[in-house]
C-alpha positions in Angstrom: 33.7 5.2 -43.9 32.2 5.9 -40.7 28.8 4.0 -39.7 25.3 5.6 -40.1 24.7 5.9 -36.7 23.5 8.7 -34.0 26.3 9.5 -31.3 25.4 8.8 -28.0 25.2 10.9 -24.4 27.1 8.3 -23.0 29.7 8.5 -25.2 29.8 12.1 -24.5 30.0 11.7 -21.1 33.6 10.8 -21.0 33.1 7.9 -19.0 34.9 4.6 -20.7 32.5 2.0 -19.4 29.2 4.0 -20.5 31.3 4.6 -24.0 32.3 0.8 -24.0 28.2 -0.1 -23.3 27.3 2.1 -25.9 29.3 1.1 -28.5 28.5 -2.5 -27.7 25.1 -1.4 -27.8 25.0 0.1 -31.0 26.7 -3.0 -32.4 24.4 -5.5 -32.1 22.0 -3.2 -32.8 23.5 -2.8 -36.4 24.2 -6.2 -36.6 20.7 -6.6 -36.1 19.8 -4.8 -38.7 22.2 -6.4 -41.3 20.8 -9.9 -40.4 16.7 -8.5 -40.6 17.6 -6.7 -44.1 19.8 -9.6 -45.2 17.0 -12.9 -44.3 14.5 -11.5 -46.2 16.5 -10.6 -49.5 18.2 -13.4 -49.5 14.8 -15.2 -49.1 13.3 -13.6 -51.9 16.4 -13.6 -54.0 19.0 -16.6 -53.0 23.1 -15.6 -52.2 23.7 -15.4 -55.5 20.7 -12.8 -56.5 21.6 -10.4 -53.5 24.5 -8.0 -53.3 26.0 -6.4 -50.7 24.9 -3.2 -51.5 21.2 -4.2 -51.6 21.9 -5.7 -47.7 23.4 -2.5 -46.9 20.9 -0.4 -48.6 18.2 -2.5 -46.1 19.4 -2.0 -43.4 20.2 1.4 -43.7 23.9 0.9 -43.4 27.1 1.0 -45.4 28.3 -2.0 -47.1 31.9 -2.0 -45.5 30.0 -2.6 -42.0 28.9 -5.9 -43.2 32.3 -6.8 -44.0 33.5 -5.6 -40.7 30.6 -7.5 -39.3 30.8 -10.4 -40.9 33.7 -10.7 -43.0 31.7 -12.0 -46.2 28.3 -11.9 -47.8 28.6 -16.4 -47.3 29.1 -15.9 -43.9 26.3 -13.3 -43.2 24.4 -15.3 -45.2 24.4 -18.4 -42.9 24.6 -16.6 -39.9 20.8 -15.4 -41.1 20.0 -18.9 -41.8 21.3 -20.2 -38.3 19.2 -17.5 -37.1 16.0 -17.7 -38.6 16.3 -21.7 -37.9 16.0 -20.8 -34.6 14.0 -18.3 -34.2 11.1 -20.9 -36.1 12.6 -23.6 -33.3 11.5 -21.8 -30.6 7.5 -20.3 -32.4 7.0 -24.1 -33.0 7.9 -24.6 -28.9 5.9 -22.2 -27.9 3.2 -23.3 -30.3 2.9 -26.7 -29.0 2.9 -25.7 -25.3 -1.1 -25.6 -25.4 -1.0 -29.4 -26.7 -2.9 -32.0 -24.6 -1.6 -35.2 -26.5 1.1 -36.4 -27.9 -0.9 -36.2 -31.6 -1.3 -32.6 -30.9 2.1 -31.8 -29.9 3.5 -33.3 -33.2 0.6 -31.4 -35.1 1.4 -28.3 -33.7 5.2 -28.6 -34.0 5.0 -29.2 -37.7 2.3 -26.9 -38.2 4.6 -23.9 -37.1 7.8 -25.9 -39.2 6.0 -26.0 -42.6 4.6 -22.9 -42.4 7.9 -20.8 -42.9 10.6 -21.2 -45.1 12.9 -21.2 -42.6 14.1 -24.5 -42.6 14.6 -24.7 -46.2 17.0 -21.5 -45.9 19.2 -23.5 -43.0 19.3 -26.3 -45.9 20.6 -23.9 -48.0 23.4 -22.8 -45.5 24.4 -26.5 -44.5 24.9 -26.7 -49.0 27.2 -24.0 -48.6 29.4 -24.9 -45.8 30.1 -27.9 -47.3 32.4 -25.7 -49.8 33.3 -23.3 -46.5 34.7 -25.6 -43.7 35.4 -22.2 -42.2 31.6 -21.5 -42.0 30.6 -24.9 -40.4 31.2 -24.8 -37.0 28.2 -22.0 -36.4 26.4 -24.3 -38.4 27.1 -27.6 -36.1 26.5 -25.1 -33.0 23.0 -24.2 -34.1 22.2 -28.2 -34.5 23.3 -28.8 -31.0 21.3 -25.8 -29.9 18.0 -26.9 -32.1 18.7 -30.7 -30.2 19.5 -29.9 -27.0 16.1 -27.6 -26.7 13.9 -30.3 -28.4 15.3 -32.1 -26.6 14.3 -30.1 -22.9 10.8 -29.4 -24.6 9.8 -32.5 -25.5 11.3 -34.4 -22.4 8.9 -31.1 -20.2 5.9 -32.3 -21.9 5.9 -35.8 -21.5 7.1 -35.1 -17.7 4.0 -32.4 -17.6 1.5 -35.2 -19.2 2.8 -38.0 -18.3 2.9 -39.6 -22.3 4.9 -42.7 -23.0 7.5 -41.9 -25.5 7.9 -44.9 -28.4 11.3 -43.7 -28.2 14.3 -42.3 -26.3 13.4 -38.4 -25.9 17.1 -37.6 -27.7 16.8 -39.2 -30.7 13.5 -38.4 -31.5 14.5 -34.7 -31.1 17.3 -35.6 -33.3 14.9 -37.3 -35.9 12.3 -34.7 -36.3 14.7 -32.0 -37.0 16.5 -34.3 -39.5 13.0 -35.4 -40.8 12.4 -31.2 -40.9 15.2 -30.9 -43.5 14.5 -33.7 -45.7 11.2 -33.5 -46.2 11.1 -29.4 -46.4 14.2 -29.8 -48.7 12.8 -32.2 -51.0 9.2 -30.8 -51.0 10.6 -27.2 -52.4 12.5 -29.4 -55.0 9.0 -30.8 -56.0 6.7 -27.7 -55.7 4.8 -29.1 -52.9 2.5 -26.7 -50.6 2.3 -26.0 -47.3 -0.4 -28.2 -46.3 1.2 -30.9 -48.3 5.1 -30.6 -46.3 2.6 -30.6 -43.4 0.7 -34.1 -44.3 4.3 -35.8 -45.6 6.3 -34.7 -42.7 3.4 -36.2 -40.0 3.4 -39.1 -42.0 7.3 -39.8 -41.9 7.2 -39.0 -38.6 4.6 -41.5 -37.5 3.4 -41.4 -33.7 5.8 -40.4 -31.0 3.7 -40.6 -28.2 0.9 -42.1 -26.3 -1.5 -40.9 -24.3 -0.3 -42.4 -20.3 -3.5 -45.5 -20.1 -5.3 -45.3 -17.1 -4.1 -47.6 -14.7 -6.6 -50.5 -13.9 -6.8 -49.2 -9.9 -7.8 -45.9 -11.0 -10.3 -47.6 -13.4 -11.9 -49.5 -10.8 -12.1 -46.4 -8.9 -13.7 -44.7 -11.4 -16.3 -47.2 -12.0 -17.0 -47.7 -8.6 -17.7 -44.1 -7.7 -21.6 -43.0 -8.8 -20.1 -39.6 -9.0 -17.4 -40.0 -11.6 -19.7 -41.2 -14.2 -20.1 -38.8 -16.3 -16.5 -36.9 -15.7 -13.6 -37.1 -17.8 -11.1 -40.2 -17.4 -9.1 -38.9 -14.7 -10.9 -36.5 -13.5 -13.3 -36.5 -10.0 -16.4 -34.5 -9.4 -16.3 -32.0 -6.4 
């Protein structure tokens, strides 16, 4: 069956490398597709609750370019999940950019976690790959990927701030992720709300950060210095 899809002028044009762009093009565009229609049905309805004909129907596609795209339904399915974990990886980045302190940062970062059901999804993949060792390795590439940017993000910030870290920078990107999973996993388990994976997930978590303490020189200097009274610790008046 051919794919539902508009034939371009390159393609036309007789030249192989604009028909070879084209075509690569148009495939990721349609995979695209397959992934957006597929997260959110099986979101709202689980693997088991979502055909292949409903994803293809989504997406506007046929359901034999899902198996040429993906092989199986299991392995589109945790391809979306991979996916979608990241994509909520790098909102919560972003979202604790504007952070001043290391309370804040954490805040924001689990703010941006809990409010998606993202993670919960991923759980769900890392489930089924346990049955489908063929699936795993795109599951154990997303976990490097989520670790190695925490880890970059939250070794800028404390370089940016200058916080003290309670901990190495690589395991406590390594912990908040794994602290993401259980505490989203075991909240949906439990029927807890958003606001509540929030509050239990800070609370695991505890404090990762402090706030870089004046030194006692610049403390002095402050104090000394009529003009510095009433500015911020740290700051001078012009």
């Amino acid at each position: 069956m051919a794919p539902k899809s508009v034939v371009s002028a390159e393609l036309l044009s007789g030249d192989p490398k604009h028909a070879a762009r084209a075509t690569r093009s148009a495939g990721r565009q349609m995979r695209s597709r397959l992934l957006d229609g597929a997260s959110r049905l099986f979101r709202e309805s689980g693997l088991s609750g979502t055909s292949i004909s409903d994803i293809a129907a989504a997406a506007n596609a046929f359901p034999s370019q899902i198996t040429y795209y993906f092989r199986t339904k299991e392995a589109l399915f945790v391809e979306a999940a991979c996916r979608d974990m990241l994509y909520v990886a790098r909102a919560a980045e972003q979202a604790a950019l504007i952070a001043h302190t290391p309370r804040d940062y954490t805040r924001a970062l689990v703010g941006c976690v809990t409010s998606t059901d993202s993670v919960a999804f991923f759980a769900e993949a890392l489930t089924l790959t346990r049955r489908r060792q063929d699936l795993a390795p795109l599951v154990e590439r997303t976990i490097e990927r989520l670790h190695g940017e925490g880890l970059r993000a939250y070794a800028g910030q404390i370089e940016r701030h200058g916080w003290n870290t309670l901990r190495d920078p690589d395991p406590t990107s390594r912990r908040f992720w794994a602290v993401a999973i259980g505490v989203m996993v075991e909240g949906y388990a439990m029927g807890r709300s958003a606001d509540e994976l929030s509050s239990e997930m800070l609370r695991v978590l505890g404090e990762q950060a402090t706030a870089k303490p004046v030194s006692d020189s610049a403390r002095l200097r402050l104090v000394g210095n009529p003009n510095t009274s009433n500015s911020p610790e740290g700051e001078t008046s012009s």
